[in-house]
N, CA, C and O of each residue as an XYZ file, in Angstrom:
684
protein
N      81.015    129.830     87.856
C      79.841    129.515     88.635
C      79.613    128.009     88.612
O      79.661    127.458     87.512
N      79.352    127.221     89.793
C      79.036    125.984     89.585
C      77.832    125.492     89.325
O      76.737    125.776     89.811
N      78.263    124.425     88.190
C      76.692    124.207     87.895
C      75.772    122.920     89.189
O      76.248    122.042     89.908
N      75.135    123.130     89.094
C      73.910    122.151     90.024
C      73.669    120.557     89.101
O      73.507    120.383     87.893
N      73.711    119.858     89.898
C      73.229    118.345     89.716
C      72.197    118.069     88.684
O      71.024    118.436     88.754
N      72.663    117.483     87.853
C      71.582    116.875     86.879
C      70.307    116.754     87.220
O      70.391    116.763     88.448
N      69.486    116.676     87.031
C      67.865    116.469     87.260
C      67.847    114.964     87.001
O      67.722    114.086     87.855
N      67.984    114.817     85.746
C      67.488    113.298     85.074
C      68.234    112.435     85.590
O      69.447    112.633     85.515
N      67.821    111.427     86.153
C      68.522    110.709     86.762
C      69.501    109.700     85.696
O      70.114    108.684     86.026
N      69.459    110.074     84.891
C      70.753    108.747     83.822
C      71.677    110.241     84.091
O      72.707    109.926     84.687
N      71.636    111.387     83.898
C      72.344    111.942     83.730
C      73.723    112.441     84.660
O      74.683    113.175     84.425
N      73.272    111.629     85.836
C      73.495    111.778     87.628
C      74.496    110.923     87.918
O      75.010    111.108     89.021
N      74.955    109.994     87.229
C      76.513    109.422     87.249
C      76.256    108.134     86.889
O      75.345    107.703     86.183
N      77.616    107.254     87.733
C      77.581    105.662     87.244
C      76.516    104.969     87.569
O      76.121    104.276     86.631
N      75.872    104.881     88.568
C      74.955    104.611     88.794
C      73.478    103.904     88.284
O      72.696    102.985     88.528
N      73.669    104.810     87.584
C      72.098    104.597     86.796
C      72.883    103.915     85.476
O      72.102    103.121     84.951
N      74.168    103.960     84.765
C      74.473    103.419     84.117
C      74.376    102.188     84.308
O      73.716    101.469     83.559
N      75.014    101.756     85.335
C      74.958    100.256     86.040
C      73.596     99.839     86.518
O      73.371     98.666     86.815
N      72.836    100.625     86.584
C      71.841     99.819     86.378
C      70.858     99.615     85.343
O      69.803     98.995     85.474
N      71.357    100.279     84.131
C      70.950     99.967     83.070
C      71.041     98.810     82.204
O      70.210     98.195     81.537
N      73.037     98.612     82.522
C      73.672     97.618     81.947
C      72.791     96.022     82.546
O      72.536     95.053     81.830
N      72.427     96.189     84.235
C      71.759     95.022     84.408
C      70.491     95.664     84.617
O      70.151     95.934     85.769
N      69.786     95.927     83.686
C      68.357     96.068     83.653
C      67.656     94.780     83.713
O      66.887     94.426     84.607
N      68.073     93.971     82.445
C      66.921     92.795     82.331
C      67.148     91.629     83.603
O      66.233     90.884     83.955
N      68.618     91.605     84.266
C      67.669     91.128     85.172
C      67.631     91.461     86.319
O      68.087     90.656     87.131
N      67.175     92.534     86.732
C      66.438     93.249     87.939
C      64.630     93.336     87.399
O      63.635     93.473     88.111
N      64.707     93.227     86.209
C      63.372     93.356     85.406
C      62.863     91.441     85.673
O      61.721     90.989     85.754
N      63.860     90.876     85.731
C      63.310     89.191     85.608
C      63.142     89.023     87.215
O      62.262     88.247     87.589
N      63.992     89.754     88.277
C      63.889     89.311     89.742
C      62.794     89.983     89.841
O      61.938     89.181     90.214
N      62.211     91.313     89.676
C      60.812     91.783     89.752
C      60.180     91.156     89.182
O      59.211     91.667     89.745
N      59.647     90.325     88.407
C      58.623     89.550     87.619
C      58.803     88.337     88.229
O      57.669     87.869     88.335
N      59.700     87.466     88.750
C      59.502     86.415     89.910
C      58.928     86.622     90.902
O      58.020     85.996     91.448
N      59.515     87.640     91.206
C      58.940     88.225     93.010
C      57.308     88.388     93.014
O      56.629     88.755     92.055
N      56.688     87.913     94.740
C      55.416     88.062     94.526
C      55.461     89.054     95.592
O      54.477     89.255     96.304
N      56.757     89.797     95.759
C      56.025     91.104     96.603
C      55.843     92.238     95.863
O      56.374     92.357     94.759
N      55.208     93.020     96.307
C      54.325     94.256     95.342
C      54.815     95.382     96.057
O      54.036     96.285     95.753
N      55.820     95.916     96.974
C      56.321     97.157     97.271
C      57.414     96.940     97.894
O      57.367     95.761     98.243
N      58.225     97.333     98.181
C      59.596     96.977     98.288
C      60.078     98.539     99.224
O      59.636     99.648     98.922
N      61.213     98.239    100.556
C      61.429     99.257    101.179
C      62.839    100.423    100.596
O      63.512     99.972     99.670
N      63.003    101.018    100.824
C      64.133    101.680    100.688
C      65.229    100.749     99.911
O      65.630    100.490     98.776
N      65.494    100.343    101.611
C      66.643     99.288    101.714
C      66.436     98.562    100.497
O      67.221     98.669     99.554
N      65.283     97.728    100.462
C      64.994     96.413     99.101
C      65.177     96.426     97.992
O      65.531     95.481     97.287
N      64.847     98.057     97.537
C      64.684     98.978     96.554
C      66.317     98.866     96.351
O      66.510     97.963     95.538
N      67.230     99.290     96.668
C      68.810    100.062     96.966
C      69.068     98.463     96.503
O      69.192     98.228     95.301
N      69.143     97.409     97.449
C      69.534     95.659     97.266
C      69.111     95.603     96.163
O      70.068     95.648     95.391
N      67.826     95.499     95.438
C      67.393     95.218     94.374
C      68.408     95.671     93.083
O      68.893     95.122     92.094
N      68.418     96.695     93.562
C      69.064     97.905     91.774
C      70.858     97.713     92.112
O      71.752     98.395     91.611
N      71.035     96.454     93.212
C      72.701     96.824     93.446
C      73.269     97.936     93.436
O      74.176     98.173     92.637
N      72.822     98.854     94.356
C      73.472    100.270     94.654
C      73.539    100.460     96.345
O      73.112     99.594     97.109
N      74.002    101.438     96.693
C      73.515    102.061     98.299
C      72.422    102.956     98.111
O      72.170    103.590     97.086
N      71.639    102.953     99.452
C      70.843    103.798     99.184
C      70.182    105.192     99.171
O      69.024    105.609     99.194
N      71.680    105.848     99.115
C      71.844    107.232     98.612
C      71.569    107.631     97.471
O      71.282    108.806     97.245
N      71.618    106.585     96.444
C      71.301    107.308     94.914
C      69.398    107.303     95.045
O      68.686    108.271     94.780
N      68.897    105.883     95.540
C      67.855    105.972     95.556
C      67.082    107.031     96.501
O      66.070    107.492     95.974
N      67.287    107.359     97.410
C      67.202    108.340     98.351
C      67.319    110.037     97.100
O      66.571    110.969     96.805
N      68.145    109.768     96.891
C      68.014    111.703     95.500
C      67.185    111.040     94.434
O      66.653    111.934     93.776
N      66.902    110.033     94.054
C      66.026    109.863     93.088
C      64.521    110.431     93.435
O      63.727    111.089     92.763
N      64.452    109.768     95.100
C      62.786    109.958     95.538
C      62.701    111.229     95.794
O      61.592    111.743     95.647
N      64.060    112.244     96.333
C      63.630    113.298     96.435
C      63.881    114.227     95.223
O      63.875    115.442     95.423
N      64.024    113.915     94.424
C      64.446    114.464     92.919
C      62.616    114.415     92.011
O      62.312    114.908     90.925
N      61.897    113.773     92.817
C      60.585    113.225     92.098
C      60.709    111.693     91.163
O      59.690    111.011     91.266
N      61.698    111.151     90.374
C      62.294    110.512     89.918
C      61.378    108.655     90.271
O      60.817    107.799     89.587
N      61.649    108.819     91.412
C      60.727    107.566     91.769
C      59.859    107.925     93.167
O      60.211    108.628     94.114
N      58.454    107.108     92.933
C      57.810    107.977     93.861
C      57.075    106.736     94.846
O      56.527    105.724     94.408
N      57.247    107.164     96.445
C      57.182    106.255     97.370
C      55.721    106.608     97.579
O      55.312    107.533     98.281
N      54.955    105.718     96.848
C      53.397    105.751     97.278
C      52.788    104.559     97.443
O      51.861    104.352     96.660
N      53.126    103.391     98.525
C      52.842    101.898     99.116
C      52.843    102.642    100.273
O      53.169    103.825    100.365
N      52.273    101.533    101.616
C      52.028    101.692    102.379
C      53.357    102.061    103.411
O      54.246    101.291    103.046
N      53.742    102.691    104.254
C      54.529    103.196    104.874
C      55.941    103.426    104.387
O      56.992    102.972    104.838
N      55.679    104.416    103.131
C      56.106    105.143    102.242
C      57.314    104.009    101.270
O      58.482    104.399    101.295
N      57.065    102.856    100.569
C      57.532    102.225    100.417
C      57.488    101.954     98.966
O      56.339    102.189     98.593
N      58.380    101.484     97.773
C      58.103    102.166     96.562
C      57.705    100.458     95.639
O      58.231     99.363     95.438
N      56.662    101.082     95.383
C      55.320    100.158     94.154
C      56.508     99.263     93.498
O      57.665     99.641     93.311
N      55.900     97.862     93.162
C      56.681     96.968     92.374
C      57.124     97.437     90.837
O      58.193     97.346     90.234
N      55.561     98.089     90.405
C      55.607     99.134     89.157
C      56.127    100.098     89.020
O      56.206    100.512     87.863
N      56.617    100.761     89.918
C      57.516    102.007     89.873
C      59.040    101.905     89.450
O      59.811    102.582     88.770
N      59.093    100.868     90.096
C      60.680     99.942     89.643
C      61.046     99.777     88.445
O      61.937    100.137     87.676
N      59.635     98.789     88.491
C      59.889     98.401     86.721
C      60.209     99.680     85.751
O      61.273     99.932     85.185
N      58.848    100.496     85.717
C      59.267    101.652     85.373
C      60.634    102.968     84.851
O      61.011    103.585     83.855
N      61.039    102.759     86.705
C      62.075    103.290     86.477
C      63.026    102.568     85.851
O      63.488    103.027     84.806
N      63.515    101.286     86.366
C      64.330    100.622     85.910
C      64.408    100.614     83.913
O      65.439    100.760     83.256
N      63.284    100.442     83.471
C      62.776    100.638     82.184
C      63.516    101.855     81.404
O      64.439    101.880     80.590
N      62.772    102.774     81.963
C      63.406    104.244     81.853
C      64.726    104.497     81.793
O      65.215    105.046     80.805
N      65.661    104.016     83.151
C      66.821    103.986     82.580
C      67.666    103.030     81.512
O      68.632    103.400     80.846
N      67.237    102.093     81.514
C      67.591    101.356     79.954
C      67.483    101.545     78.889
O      68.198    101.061     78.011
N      66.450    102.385     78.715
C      66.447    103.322     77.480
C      67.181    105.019     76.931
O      67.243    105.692     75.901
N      67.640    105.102     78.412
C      67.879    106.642     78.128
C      69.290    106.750     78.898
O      69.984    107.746     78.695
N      69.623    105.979     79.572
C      71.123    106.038     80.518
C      72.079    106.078     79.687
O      72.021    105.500     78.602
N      73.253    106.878     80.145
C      74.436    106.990     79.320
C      75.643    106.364     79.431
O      75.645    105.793     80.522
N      76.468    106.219     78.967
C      78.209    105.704     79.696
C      78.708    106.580     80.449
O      78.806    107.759     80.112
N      79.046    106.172     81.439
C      79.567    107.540     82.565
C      81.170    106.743     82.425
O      81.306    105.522     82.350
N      82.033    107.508     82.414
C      83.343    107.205     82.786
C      83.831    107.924     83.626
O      83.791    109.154     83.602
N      84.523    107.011     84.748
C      85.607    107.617     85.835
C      86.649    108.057     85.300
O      87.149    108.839     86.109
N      87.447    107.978     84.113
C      88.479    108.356     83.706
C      88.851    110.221     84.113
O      89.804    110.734     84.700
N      87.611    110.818     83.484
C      87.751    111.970     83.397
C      86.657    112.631     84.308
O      85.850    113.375     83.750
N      86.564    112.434     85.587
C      85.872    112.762     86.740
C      86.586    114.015     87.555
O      86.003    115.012     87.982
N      87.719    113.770     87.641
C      88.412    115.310     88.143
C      88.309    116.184     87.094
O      88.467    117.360     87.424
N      88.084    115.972     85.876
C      87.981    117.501     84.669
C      86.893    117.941     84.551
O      86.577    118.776     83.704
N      85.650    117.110     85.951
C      84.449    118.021     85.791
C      84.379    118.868     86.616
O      83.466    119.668     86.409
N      85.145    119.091     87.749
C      85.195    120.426     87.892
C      86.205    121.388     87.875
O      87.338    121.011     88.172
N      86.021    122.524     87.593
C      87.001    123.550     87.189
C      88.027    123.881     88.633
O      87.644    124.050     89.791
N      89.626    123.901     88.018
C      90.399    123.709     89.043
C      90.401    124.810     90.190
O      90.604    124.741     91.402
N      90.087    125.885     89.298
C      89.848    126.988     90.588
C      89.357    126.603     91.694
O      89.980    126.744     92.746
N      87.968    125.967     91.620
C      87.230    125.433     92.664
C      87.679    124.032     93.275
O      87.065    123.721     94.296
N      88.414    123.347     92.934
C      89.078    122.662     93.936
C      89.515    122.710     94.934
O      89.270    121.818     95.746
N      90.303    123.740     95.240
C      91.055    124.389     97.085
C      90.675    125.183     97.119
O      91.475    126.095     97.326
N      89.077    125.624     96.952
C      88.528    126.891     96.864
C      88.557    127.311     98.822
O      88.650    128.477     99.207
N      88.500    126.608     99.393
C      88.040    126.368    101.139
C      89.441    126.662    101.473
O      89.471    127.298    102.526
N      90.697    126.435    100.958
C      91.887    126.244    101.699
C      92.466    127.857    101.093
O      93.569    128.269    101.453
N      91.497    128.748    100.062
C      92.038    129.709    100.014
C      91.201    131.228    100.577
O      91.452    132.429    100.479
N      90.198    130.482    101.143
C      89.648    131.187    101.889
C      89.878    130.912    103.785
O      89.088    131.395    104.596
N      90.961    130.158    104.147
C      91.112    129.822    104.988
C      91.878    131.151    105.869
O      92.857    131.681    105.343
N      91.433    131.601    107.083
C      92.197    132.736    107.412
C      92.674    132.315    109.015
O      91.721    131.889    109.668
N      93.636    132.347    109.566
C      93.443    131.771    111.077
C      95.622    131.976    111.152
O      96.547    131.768    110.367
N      95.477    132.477    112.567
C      96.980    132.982    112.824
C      97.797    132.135    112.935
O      98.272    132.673    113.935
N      98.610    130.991    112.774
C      99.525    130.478    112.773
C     100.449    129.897    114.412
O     101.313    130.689    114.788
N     100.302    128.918    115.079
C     100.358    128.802    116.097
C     102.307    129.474    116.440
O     103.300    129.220    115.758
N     102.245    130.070    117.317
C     103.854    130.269    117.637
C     104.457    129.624    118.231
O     104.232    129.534    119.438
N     105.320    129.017    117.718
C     106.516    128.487    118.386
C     106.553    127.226    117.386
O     107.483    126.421    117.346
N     105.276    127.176    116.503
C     105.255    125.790    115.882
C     105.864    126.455    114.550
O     105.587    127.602    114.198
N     106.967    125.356    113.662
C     107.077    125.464    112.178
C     106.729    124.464    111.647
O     107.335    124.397    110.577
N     106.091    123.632    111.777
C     105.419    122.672    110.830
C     104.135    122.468    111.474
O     104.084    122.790    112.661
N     102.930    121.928    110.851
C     101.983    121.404    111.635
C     101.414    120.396    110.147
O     101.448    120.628    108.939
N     100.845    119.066    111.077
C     100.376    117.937    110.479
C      99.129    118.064    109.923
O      98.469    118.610    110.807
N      98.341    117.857    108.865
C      97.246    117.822    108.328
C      96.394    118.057    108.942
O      95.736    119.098    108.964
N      96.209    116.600    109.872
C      95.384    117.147    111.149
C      94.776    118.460    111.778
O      93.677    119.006    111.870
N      96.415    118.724    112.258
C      96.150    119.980    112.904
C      95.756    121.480    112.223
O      94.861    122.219    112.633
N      96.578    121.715    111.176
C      95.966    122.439    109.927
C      94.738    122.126    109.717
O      94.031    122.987    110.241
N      94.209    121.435    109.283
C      93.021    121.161    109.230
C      91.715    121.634    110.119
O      90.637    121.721    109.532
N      91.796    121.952    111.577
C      91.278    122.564    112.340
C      91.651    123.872    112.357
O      90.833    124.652    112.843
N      92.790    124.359    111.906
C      92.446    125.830    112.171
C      92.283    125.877    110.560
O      92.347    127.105    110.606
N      92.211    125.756    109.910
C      91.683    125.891    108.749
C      90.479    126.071    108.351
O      90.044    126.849    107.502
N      89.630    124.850    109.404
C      88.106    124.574    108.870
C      87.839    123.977    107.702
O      86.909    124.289    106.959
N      88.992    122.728    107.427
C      88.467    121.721    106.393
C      88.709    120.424    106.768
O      89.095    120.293    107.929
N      88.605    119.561    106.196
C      89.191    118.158    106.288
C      90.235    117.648    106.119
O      90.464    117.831    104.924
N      91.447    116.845    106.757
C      92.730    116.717    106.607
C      92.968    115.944    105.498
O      94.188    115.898    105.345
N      92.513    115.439    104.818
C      92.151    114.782    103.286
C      92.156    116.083    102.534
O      93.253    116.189    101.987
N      91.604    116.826    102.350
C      91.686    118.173    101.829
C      93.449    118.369    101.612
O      94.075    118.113    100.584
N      93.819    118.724    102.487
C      95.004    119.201    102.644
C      95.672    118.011    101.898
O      96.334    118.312    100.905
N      95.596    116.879    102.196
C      96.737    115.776    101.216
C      96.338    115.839    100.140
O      97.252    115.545     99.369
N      95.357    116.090     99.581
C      95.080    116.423     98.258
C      96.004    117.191     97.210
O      96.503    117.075     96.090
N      95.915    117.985     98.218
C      96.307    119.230     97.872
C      97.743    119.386     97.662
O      98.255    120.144     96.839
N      98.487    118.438     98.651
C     100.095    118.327     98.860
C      99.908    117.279     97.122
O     100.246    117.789     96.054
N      99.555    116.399     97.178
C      99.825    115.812     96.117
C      99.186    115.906     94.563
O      99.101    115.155     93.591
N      98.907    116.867     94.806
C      98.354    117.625     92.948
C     100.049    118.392     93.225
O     100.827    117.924     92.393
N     100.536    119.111     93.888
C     101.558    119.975     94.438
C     100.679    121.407     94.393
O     101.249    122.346     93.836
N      99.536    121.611     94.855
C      99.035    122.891     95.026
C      99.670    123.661     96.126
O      99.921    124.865     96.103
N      99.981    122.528     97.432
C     101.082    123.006     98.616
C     101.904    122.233     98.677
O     101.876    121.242     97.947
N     103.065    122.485     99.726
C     104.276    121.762     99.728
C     103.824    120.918    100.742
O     102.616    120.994    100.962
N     104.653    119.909    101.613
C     104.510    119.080    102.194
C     105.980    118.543    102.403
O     106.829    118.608    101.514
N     106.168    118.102    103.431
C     107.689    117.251    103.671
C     106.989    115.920    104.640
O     106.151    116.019    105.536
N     107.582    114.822    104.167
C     106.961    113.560    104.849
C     107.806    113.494    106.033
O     109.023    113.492    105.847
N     107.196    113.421    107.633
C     107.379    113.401    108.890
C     108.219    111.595    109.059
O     109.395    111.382    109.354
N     107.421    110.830    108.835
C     107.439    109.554    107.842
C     106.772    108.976    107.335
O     105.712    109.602    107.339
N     106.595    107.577    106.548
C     106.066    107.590    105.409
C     104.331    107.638    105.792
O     103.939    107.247    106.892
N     103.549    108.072    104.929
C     102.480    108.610    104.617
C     101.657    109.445    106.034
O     100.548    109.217    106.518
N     102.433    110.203    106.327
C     102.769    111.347    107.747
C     103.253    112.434    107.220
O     104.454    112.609    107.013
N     101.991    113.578    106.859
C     102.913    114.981    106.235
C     103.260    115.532    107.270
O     102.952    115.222    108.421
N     103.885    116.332    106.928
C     103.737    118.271    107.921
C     103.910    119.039    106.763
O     104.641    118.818    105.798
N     102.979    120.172    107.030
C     103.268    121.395    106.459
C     103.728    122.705    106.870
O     103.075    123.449    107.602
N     104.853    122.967    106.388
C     105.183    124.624    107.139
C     105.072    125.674    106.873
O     104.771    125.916    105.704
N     105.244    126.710    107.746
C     104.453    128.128    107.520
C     104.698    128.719    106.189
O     103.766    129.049    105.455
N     105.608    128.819    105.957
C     106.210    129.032    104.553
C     105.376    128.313    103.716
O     104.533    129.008    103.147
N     105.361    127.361    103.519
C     104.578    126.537    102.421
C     102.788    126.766    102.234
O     101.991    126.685    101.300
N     102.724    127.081    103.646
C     101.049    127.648    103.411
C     100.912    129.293    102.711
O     100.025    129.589    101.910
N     101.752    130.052    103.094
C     102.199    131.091    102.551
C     101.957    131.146    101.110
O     101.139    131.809    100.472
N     103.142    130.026    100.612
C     103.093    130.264     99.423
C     101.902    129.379     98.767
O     101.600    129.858     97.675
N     101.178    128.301     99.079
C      99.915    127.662     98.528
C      98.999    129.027     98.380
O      98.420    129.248     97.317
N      98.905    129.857     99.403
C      97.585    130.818     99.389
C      97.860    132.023     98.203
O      96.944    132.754     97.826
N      99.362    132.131     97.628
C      99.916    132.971     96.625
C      99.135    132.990     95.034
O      98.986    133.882     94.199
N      98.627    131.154     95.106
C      98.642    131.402     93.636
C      97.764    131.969     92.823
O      98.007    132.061     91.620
C-alpha cells in the first residue's frame, strides 16, 4: 500500500532542508526588508525554491496566506523559516529510488491492455506510449532498469517489440 506525503513540512524532502541550511540568511534579508507581506512568487524567490513547495506548504496549513490579497505575513516567514531550522532533516538523493517499493514502479505499464498494431514488429516509445496510456519516459525507464527489452533504432532512439512487451508484462 502506498504511503501518503509527509504532513510536516521538514519531513517533505530537500527542500526544506535547504532551506534550513540557509536559514540565517533569509532570516537577515527579512529583517532588512521594509516590506511586511510578500507574494507567492516573493515568498518561493525569498526561500530559493520554485513555487510548488510553497504552494503544498499553504495548502498543507503549514504557512498561512493571511495579508491582503492572499499574500503571506513577513512573520509567517520568519516563523516558518525558524521552524524549519530547528526541526529539518538531511534528505539525501542517494537513496531516492529505494523509497518506493519496486512493484510499484511499472505498476501503469502492467496494467496496460491495448491490441498490438498489425503489420507493425517494433514500435518506438512514443508510439507505445499512446496505446499504452503512459508517458514515453516511462517506457525508457523501464528499458533501462532492463524491466523490458529495447533494441536502439539509433543512438538514444528505442523500439520495442511485440515479443519484448510480452515478456516485460510476464514478470
Amino acid at each position: 500500500m502506498r504511503r501518503g506525503k509527509p504532513r510536516l513540512p521538514w519531513k517533505r524532502g530537500p527542500r526544506a532542508w535547504e532551506i534550513a541550511q540557509r536559514a540565517d540568511l533569509i532570516l537577515e534579508t527579512l529583517n532588512t526588508s521594509r516590506r511586511g507581506f510578500y507574494s507567492l512568487r516573493r515568498t518561493a524567490k525569498l526561500l530559493g525554491i520554485s513555487t510548488q513547495p510553497v504552494r503544498d506548504w499553504i495548502r498543507l496549513g503549514q504557512l498561512k496566506r493571511d495579508g491582503p490579497r492572499k499574500q503571506v505575513a513577513k512573520v509567517e516567514i520568519e516563523r516558518f523559516v525558524r521552524d524549519l531550522k530547528r526541526r529539518a532533516e538531511p534528505y539525501e538523493t542517494k537513496n531516492y529510488a529505494q523509497r518506493f517499493p519496486k512493484t510499484h514502479l511499472f505498476k501503469k505499464l502492467s496494467y496496460a491492455s491495448f491490441v498490438w498494431p498489425k503489420g507493425r514488429k517494433r514500435l518506438t516509445p512514443k508510439e507505445l506510449a499512446v496505446l499504452a496510456g503512459c508517458h514515453p519516459s516511462l517506457l525508457i525507464k523501464a528499458i533501462r532498469c532492463r524491466r523490458l527489452s529495447g533494441c536502439h533504432r539509433s543512438p538514444h532512439r528505442w523500439e520495442i517489440t511485440e515479443r519484448a512487451w510480452i515478456n516485460a508484462l510476464s514478470y
